[in-house]
VMD Tcl script that builds the backbone (N, CA, C; Angstrom):
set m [mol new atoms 324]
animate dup $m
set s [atomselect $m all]
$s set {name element resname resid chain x y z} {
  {N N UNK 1 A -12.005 -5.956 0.713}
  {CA C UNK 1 A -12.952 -5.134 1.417}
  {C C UNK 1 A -13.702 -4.246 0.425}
  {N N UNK 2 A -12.972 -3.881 -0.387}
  {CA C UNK 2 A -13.381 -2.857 -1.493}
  {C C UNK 2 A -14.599 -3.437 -2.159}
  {N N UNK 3 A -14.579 -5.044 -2.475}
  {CA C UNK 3 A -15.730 -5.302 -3.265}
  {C C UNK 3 A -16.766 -5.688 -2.224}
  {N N UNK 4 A -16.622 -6.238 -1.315}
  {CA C UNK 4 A -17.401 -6.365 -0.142}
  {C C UNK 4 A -18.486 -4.938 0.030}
  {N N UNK 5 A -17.963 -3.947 -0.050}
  {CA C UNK 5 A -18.002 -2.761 0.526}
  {C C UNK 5 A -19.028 -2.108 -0.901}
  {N N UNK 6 A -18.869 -3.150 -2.242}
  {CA C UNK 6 A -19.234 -2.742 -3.375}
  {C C UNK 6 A -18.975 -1.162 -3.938}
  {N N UNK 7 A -17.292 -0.985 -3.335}
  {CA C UNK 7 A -16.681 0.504 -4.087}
  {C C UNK 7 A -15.595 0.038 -4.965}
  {N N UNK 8 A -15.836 -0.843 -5.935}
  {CA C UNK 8 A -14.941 -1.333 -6.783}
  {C C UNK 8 A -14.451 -0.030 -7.625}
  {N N UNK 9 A -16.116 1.257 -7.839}
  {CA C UNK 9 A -15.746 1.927 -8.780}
  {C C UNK 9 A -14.484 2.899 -8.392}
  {N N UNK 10 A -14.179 3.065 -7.435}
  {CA C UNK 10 A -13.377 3.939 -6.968}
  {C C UNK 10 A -11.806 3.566 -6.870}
  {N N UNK 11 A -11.115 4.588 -7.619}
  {CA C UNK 11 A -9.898 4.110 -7.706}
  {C C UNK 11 A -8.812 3.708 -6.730}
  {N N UNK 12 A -7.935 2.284 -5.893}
  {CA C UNK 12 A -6.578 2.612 -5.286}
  {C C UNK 12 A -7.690 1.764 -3.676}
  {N N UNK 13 A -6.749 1.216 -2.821}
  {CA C UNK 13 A -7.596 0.684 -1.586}
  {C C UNK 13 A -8.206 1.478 -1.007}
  {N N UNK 14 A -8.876 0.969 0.095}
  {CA C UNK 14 A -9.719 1.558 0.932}
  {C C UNK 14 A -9.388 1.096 2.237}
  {N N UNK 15 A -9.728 1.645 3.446}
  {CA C UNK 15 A -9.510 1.148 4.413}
  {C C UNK 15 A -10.269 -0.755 4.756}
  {N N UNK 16 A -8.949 -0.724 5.072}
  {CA C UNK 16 A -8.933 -2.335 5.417}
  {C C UNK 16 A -8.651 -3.773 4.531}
  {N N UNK 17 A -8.535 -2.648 3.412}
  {CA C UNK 17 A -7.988 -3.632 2.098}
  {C C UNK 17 A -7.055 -4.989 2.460}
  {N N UNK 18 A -6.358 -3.921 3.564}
  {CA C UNK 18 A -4.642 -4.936 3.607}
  {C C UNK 18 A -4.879 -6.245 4.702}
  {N N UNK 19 A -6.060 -6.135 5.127}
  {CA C UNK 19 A -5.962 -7.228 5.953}
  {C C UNK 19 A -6.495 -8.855 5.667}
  {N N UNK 20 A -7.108 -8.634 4.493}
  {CA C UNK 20 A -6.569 -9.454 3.561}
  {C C UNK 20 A -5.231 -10.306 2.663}
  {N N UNK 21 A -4.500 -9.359 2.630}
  {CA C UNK 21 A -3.472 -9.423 2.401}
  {C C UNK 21 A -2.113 -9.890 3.913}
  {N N UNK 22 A -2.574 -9.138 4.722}
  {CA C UNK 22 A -2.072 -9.587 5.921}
  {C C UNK 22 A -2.540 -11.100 6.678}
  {N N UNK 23 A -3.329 -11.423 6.441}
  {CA C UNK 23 A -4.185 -12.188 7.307}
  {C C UNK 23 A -5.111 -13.654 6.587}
  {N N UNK 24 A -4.709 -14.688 7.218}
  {CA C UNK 24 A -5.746 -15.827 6.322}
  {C C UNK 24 A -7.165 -15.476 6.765}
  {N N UNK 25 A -7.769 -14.912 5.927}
  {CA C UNK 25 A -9.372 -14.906 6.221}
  {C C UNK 25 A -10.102 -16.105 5.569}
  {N N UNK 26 A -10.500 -17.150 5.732}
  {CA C UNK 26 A -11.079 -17.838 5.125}
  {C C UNK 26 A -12.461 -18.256 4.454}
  {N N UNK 27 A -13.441 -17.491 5.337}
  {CA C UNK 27 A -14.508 -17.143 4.834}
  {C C UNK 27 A -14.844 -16.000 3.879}
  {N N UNK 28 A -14.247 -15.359 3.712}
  {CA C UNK 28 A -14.562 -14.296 2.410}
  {C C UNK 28 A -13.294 -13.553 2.681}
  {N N UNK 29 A -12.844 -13.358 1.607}
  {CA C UNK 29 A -13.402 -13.494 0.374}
  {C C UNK 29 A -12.859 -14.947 -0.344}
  {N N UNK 30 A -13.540 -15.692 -1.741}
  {CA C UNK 30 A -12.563 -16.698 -1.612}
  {C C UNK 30 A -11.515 -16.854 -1.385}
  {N N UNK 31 A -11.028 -18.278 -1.351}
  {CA C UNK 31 A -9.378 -18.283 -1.791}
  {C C UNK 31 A -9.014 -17.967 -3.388}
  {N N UNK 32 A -7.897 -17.532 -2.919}
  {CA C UNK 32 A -7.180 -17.117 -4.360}
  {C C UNK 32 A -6.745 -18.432 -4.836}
  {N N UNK 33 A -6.740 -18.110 -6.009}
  {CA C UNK 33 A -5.845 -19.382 -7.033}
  {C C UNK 33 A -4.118 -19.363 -6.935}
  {N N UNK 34 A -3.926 -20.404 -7.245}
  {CA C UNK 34 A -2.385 -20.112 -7.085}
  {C C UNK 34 A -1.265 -19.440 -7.944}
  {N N UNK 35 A -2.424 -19.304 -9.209}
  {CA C UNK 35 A -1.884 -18.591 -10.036}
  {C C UNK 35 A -2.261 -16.815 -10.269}
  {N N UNK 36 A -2.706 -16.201 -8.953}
  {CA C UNK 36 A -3.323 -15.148 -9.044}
  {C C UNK 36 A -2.477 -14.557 -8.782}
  {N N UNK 37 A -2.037 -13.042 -9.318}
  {CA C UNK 37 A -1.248 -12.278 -8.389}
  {C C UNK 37 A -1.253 -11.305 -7.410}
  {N N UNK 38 A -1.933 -11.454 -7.451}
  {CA C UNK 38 A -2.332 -11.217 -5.627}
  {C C UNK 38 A -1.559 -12.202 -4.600}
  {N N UNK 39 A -1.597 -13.185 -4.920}
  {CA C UNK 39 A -0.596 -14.360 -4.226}
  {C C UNK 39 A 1.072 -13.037 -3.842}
  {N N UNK 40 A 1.638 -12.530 -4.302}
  {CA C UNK 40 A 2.591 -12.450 -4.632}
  {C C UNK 40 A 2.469 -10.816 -4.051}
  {N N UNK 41 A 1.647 -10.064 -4.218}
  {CA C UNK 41 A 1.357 -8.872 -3.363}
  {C C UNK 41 A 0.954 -9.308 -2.086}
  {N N UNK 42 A 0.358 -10.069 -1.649}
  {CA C UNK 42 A 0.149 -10.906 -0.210}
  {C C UNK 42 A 1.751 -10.999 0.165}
  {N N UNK 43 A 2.681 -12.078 -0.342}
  {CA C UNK 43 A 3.826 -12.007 0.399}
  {C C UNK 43 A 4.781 -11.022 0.575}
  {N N UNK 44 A 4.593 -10.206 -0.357}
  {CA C UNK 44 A 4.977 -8.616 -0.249}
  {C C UNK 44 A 4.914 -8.010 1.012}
  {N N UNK 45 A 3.473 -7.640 1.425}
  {CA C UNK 45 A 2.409 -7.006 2.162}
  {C C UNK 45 A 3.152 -7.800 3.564}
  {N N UNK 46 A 2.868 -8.855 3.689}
  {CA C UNK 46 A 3.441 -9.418 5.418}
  {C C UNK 46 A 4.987 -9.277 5.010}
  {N N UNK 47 A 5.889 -9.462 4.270}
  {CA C UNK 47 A 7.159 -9.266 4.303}
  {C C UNK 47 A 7.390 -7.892 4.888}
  {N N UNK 48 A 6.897 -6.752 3.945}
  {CA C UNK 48 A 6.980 -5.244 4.383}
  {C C UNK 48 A 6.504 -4.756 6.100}
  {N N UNK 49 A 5.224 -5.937 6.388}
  {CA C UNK 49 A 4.808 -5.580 7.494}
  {C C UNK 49 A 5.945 -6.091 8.587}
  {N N UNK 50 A 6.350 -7.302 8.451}
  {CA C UNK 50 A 7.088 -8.352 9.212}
  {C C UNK 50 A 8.727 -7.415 9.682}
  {N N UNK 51 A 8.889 -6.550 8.353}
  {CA C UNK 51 A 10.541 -6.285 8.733}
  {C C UNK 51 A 10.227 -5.013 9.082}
  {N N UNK 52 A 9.365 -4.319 9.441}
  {CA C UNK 52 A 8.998 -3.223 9.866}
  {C C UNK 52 A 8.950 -3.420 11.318}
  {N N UNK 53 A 8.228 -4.223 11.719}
  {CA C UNK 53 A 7.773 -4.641 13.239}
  {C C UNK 53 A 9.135 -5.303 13.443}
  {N N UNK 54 A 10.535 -5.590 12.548}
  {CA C UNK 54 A 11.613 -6.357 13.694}
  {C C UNK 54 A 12.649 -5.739 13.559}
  {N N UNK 55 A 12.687 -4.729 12.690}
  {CA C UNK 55 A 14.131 -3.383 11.853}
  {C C UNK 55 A 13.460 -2.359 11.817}
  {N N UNK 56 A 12.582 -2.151 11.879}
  {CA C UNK 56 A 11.778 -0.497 11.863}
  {C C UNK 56 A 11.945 0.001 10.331}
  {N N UNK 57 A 12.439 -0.836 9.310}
  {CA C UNK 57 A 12.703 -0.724 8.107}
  {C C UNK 57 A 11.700 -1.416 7.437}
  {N N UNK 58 A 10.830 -1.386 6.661}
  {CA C UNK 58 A 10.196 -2.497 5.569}
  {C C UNK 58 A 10.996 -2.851 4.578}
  {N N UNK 59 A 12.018 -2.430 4.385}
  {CA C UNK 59 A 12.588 -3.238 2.987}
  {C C UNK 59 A 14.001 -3.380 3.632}
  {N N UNK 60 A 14.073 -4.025 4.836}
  {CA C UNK 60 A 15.814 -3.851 5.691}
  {C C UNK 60 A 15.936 -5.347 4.871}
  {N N UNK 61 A 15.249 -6.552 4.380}
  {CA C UNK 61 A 15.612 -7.466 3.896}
  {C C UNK 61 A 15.494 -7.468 1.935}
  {N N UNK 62 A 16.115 -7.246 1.582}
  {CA C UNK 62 A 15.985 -7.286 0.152}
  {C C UNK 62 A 16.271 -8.154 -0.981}
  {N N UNK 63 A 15.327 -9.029 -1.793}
  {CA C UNK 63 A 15.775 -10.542 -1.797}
  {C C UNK 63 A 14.383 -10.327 -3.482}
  {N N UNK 64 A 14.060 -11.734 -3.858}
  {CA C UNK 64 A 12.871 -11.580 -5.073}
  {C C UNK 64 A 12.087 -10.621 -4.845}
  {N N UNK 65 A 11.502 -10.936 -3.500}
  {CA C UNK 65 A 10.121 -10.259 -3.207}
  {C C UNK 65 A 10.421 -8.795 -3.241}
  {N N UNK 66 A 11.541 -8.191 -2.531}
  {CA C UNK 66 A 11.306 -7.081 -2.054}
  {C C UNK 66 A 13.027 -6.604 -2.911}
  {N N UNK 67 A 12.369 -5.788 -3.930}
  {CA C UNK 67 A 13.809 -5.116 -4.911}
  {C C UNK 67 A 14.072 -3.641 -4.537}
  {N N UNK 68 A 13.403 -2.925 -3.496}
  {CA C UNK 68 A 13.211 -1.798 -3.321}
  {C C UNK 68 A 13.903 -1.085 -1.932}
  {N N UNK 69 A 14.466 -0.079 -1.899}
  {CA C UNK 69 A 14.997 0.508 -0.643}
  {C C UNK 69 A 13.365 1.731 -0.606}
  {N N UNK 70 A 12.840 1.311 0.264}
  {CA C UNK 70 A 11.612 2.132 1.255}
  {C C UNK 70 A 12.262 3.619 1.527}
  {N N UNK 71 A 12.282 4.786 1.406}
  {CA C UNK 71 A 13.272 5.710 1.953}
  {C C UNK 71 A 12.399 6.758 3.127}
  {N N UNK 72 A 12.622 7.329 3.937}
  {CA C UNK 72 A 11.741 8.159 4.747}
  {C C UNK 72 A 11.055 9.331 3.959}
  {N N UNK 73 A 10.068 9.128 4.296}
  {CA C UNK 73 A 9.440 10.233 3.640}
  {C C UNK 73 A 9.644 11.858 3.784}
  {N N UNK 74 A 9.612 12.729 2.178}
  {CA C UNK 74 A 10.605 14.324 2.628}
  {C C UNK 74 A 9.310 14.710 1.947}
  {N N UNK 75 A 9.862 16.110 1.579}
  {CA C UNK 75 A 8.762 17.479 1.297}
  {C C UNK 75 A 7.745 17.194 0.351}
  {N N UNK 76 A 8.157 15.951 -0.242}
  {CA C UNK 76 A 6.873 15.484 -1.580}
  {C C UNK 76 A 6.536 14.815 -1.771}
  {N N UNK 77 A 5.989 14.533 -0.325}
  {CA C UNK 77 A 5.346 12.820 -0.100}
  {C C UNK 77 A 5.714 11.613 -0.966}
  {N N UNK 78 A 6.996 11.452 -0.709}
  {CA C UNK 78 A 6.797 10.447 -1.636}
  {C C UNK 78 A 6.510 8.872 -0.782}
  {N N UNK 79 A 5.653 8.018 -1.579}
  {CA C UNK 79 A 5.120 6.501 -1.400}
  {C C UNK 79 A 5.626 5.219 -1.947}
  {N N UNK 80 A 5.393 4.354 -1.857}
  {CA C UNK 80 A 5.578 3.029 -2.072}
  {C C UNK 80 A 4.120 2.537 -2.706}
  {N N UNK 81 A 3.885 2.514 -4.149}
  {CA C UNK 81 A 2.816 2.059 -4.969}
  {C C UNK 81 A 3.277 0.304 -4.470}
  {N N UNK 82 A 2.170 -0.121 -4.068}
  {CA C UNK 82 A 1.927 -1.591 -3.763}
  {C C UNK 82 A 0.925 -2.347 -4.305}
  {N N UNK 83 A 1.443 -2.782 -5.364}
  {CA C UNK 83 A 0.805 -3.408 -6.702}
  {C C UNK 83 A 1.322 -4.429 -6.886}
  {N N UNK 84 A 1.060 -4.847 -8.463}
  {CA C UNK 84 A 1.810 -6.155 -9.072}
  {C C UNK 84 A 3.162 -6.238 -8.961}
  {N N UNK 85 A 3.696 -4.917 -9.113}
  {CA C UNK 85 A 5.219 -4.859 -8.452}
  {C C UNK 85 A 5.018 -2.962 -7.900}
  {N N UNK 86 A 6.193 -2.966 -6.974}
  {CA C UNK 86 A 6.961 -2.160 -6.444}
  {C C UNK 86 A 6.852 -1.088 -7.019}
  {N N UNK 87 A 6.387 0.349 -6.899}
  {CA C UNK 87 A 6.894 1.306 -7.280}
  {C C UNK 87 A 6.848 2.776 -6.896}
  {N N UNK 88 A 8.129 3.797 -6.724}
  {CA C UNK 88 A 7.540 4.792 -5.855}
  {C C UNK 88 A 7.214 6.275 -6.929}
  {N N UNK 89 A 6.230 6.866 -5.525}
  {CA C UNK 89 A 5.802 7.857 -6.645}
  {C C UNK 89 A 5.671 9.367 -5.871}
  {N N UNK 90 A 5.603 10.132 -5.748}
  {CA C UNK 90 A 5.443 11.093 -4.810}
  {C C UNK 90 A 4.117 12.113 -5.396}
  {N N UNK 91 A 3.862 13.034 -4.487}
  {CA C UNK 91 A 2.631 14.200 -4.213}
  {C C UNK 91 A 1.267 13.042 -4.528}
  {N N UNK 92 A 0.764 12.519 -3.921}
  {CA C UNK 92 A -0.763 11.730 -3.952}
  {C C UNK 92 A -1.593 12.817 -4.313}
  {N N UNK 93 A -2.546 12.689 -4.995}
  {CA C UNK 93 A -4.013 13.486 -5.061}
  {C C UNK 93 A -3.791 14.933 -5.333}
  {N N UNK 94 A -2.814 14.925 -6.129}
  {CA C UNK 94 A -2.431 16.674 -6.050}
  {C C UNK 94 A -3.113 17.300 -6.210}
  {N N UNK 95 A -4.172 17.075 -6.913}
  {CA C UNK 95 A -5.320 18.301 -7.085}
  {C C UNK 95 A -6.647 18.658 -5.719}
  {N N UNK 96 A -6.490 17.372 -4.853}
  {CA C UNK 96 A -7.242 17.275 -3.861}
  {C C UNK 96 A -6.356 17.752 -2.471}
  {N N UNK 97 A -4.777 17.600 -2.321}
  {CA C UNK 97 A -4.126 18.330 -1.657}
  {C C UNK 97 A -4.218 19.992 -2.205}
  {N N UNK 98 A -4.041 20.417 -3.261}
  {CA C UNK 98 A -3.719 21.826 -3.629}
  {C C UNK 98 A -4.796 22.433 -2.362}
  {N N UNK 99 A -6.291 22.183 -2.485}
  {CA C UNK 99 A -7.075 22.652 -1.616}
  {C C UNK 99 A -6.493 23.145 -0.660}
  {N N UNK 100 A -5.941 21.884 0.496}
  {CA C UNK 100 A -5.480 22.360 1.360}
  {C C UNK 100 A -4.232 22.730 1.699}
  {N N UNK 101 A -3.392 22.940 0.243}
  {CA C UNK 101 A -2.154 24.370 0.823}
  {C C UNK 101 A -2.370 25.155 0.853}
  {N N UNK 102 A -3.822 25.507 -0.582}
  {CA C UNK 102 A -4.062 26.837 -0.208}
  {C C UNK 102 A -4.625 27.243 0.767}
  {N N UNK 103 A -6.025 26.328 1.907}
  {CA C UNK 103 A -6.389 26.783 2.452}
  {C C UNK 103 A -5.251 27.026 4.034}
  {N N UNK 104 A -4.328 26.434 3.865}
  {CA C UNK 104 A -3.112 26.433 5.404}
  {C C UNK 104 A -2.198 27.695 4.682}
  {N N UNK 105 A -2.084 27.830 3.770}
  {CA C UNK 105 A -1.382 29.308 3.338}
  {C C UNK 105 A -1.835 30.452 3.569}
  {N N UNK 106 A -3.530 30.404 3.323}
  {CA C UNK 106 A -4.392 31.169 3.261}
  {C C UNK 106 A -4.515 31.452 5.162}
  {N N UNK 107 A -5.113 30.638 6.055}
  {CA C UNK 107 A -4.671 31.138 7.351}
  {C C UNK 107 A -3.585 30.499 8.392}
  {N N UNK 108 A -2.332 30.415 7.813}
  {CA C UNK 108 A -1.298 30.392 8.873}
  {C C UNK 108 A -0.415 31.667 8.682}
}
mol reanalyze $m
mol bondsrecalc $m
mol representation Tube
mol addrep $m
């Protein structure tokens, strides 16, 4: 969607990225090669979606694809980077959140 959308310059997905990844679209964007990895973030992406919608867990099955325990999210946001591989990271955009602690500090 991102290049569709021609916001390549901008860093990390955009809305609707994943449905690509979720979904055979066949008209655009091409098909991937079989040697792309994206192949491999695709089976990621419906695995995570798949055991979510049947365990309420995304990583309740843990096997090649999926090496990771998902944990609920606590005080410092932490995420699930969904890339070439797996990785978690916590506080997103900290300098673009700071704004708004200060401004919810400032009137609550």
């Amino acid at each position: 969607m991102k290049r569709l959308m021609l916001l390549t310059a901008y860093p990390g997905a955009v809305h609707a990225d994943d449905i690509f990844y979720l979904f055979s679209v066949t008209s655009i964007p091409p098909p991937l090669l079989p040697t792309n990895e994206a192949i491999v973030t695709r089976r990621r992406m419906v695995r995570l979606w798949t055991n979510f919608a049947r365990f309420g867990n995304p990583t309740a099955n843990q096997d090649t694809l999926i090496q990771v325990n998902w944990q609920r999210v606590g005080g410092a946001q932490e995420f699930l980077d969904i890339d070439t591989q797996l990785r978690f990271d916590s506080n997103p955009f900290q300098e673009r959140m700071a704004l708004w602690n200060r401004l919810e500090a400032q009137y609550t």
